[in-house]
N, C-alpha and C positions, 0 to 999 in steps of 0.2 A: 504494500500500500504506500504511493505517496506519502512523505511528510509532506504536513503542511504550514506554508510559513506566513507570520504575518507581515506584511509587504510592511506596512508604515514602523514596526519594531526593527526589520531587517536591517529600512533605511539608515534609522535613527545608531543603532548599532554600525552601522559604516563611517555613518558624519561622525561618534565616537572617535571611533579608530581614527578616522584623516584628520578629526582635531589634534589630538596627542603628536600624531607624525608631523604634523605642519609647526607645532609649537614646539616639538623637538628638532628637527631638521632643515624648516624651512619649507616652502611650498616648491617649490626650484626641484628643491633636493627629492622629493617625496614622489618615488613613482607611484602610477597605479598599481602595479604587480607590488608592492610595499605594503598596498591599503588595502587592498586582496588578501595579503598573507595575514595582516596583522586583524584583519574584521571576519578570518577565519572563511572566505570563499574561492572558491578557483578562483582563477587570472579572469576568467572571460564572464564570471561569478558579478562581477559591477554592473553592467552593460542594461540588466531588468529595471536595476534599480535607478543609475544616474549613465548616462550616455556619454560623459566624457568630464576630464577633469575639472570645465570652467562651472562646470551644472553641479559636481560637488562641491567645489569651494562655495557656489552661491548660498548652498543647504547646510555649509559648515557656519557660513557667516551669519545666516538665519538660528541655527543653534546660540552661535553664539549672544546674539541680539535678544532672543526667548530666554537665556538663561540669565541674563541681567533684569529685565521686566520680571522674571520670577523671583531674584532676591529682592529687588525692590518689593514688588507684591507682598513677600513674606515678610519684613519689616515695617512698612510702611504705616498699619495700625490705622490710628486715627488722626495722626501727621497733616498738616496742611501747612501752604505758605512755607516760610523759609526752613522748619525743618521737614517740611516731605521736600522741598529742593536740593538741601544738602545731601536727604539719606539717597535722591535718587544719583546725583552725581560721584557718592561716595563706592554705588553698586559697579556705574559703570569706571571708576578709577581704578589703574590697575596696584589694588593694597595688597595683596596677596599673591602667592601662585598662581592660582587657580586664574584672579583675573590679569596677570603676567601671561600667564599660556595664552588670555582670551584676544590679549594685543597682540602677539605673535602672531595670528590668525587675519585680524583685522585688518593690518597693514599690509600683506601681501594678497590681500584681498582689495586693496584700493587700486592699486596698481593691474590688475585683472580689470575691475571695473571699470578704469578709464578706458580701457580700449574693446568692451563688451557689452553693448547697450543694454541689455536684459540684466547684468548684475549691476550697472549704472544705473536703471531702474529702483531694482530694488535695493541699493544702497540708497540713493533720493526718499524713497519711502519709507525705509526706517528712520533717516534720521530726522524726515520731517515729522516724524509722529514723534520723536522726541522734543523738535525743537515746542510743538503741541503743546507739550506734558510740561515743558520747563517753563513754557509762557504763562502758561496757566497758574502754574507756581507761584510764578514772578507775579503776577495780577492779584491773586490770592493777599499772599503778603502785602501787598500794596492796600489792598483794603484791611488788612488786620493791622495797620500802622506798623509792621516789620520790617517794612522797606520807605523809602521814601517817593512821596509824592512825584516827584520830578524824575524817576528812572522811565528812561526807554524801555521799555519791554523788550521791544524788538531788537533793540542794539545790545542789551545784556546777554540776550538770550542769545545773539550769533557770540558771543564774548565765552563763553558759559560752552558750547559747540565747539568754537575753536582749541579753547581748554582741554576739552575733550578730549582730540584728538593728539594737542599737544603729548598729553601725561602718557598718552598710549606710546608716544615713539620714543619720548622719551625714557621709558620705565623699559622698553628693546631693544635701544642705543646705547644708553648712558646708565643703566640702574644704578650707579654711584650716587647721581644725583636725584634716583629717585624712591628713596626710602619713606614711607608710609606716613611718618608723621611729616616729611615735609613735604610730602604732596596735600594731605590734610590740610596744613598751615596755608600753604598758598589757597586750596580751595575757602577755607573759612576767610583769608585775609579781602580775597574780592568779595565775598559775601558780604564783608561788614562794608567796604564800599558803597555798596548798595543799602545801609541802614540808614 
C-alpha cells in the first residue's frame, strides 16, 4: 500500500531543512541535492513539492516572515502603542540565534528578489503588511500621548523599516557590533525620539 504523505507537512519539512543549510552555508553554497539529503528525499524527491531553487527560497522566506508574526503573536498580550511596537520590532531583531539564522536567510533572499518578480512581489507584500502593523502602532501611541503629536507616521515608520533591515546585515556582517543589548539600546534610543 502507498504511504501516504501530507503534501503541506512535506513542504514545510523541506523549507526546515533549506532554512538550517542556507543559514549555515549560504544560499550560493547550498545545492538542491544538499536539501534532498538533509529533508531526507531523493535528488528528484523536491520537484512535487517546489520546482526549482528561487520557488524554495521564496517559501523559506515566507517561513521565515510567519515565524516572526508568531512570536510576536505569542507575546504581544494586550500591548498596544509603543510597547506592542517595541515587542514587535524586538521579534523581528536578530537577538538570538534563532533570529541570526533568520537574517542569514533574509539577505540572500533580497538579492534573489531583485532580479525575480514573483519573490519581489512577495517580499513588497510582506513588508508592506509590516510597514501596516508599525503604522498602526505609531498612530496608537500617538493617541495614548506615548508619542508625540508632531511625529510623521509615515516617515518613522520607513525609519523603523530601514532599521530593520539595517540590524539584519549587520548582526551577518559584523556580529561584533551586534550584541543584543546594543541592538536593544539603539532600538529603544529612536523610540524615545519619538516621545
Amino acid at each position: 500500500m502507498p504511504k501516504i504523505v501530507d503534501h503541506d507537512e512535506r513542504r514545510l519539512e523541506i523549507v526546515r531543512a533549506t532554512w538550517r543549510l542556507i543559514a549555515e552555508k549560504g544560499f550560493r553554497a547550498t545545492t538542491m541535492r544538499e536539501i534532498a539529503r538533509s529533508a531526507g528525499v531523493a535528488n528528484g524527491g523536491l520537484v512535487p513539492y517546489f520546482r526549482n531553487k528561487e520557488e524554495l527560497i521564496g517559501a523559506t522566506f515566507e517561513h521565515v516572515y510567519a515565524a516572526t508574526n508568531a512570536r510576536f503573536a505569542a507575546v504581544r498580550a494586550d500591548l498596544e502603542g509603543m510597547a506592542a511596537l517595541r515587542e514587535l520590532m524586538l521579534q523581528i531583531f536578530p537577538l538570538d540565534e534563532e533570529r541570526i539564522l533568520e537574517a542569514r536567510i533574509v539577505i540572500p533572499f533580497w538579492e534573489y528578489a531583485a532580479n525575480e518578480p514573483d519573490l519581489l512581489a512577495l517580499h513588497e507584500r510582506t513588508m508592506d503588511e509590516w510597514r501596516v502593523e508599525i503604522a498602526d502602532h505609531l498612530e496608537r501611541a500617538k493617541q495614548l500621548g506615548e508619542a508625540r503629536d508632531d511625529v510623521d507616521v509615515a516617515v518613522a515608520t520607513d525609519h523603523l523599516m530601514a532599521f530593520v533591515d539595517g540590524v539584519q546585515v549587520i548582526a551577518v556582517v559584523s556580529p561584533a557590533s551586534a550584541a543584543p543589548a546594543r541592538l536593544t539600546r539603539l532600538l529603544d534610543g529612536y523610540l524615545d525620539l519619538l516621545r
